[in-house]
C-alpha positions in Angstrom: 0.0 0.0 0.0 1.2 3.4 -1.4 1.0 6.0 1.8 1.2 9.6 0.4 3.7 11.7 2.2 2.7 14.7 4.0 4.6 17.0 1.9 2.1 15.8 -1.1 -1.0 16.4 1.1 -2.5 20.1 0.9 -3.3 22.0 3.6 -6.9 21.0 2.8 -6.6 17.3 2.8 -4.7 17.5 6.3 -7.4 19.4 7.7 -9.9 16.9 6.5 -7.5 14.1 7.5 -8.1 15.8 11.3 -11.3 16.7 11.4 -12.3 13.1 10.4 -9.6 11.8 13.1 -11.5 14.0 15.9 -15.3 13.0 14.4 -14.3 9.4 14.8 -13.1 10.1 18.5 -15.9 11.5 19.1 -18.2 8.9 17.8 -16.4 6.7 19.7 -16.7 7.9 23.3 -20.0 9.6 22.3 -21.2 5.5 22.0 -19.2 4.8 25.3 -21.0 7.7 27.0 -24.7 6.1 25.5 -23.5 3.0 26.8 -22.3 4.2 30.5 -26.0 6.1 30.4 -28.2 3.6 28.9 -30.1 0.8 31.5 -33.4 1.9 30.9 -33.2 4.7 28.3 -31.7 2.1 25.6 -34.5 2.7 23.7 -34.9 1.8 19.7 -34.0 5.7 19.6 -31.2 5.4 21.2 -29.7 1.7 19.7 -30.0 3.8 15.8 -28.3 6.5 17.0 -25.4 4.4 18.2 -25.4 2.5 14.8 -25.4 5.2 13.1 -22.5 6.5 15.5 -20.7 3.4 14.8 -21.2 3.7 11.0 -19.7 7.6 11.1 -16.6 6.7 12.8 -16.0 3.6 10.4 -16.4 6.1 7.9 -14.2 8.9 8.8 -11.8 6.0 9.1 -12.0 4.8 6.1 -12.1 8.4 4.5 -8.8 9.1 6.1 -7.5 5.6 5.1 -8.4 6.6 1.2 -6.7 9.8 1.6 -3.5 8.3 2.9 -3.6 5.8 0.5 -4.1 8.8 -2.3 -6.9 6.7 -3.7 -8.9 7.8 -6.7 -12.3 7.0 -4.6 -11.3 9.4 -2.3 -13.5 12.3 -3.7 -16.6 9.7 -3.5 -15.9 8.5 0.0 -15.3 12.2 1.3 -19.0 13.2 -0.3 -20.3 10.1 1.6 -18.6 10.6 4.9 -19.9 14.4 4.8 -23.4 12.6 4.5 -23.3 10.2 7.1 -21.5 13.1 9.3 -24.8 15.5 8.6 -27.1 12.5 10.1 -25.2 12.1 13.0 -25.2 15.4 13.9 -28.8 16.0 13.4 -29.0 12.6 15.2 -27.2 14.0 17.8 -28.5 17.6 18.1 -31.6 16.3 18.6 -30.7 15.7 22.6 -29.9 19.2 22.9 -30.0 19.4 26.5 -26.7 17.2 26.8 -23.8 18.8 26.1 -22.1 15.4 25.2 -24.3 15.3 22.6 -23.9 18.3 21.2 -20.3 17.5 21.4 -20.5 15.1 18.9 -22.4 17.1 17.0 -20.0 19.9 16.5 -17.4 17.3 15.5 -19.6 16.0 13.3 -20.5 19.0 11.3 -16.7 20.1 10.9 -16.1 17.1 9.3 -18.9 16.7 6.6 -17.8 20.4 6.3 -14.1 19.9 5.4 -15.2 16.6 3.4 -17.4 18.4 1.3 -14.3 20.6 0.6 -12.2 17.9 -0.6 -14.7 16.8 -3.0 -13.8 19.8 -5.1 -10.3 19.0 -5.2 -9.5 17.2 -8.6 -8.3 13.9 -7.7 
């Protein structure tokens, strides 16, 4: 596997590259935090949003794996990953009232933001 060096990634890919880094963190202690929470409240609400928690920080994962890898997809996968990033976040700022949430949220948002900005980059 081909890793592209950091002196070929723009400014905008490494900003991407973070934002998906700190979306996935998120994702991931946002579904531990669900987790510690849960008991009673794991309701079906509750058990989607954590999937589709889970599905947003495989995604951001692999979006940063494609750009590493410099792959030709990697336009394609940023457009998804900014989609599955907007649902979580409205997923998520739907429990306003917990700042954890909201957390997530914000994380979330930057990163469909900054893959949605590496879609226009030619490949």
């Amino acid at each position: 596997m081909m890793m592209m060096m950091a002196e070929t990634m723009t400014s905008e890919m490494q900003a991407c590259m973070k934002a998906c880094m700190d979306c996935h963190k998120m994702c991931m202690e946002t579904m531990t935090y669900c987790m510690s929470k849960g008991g009673k409240q794991m309701d079906k609400n509750m058990m989607s949003m954590m999937t589709m928690m889970r599905d947003c920080a495989e995604m951001c994962m692999m979006c940063m794996n494609m750009m590493m890898g410099g792959s030709e997809f990697m336009g394609r996968t940023c457009m998804l990953c900014a989609e599955m990033c907007d649902r979580c976040a409205m997923a998520c700022e739907m429990m306003s009232d917990d700042a954890k949430m909201m957390e997530c949220a914000a994380a979330c948002r930057k990163c469909a933001e900054t893959c949605r900005s590496m879609h226009m980059m030619p490949a």
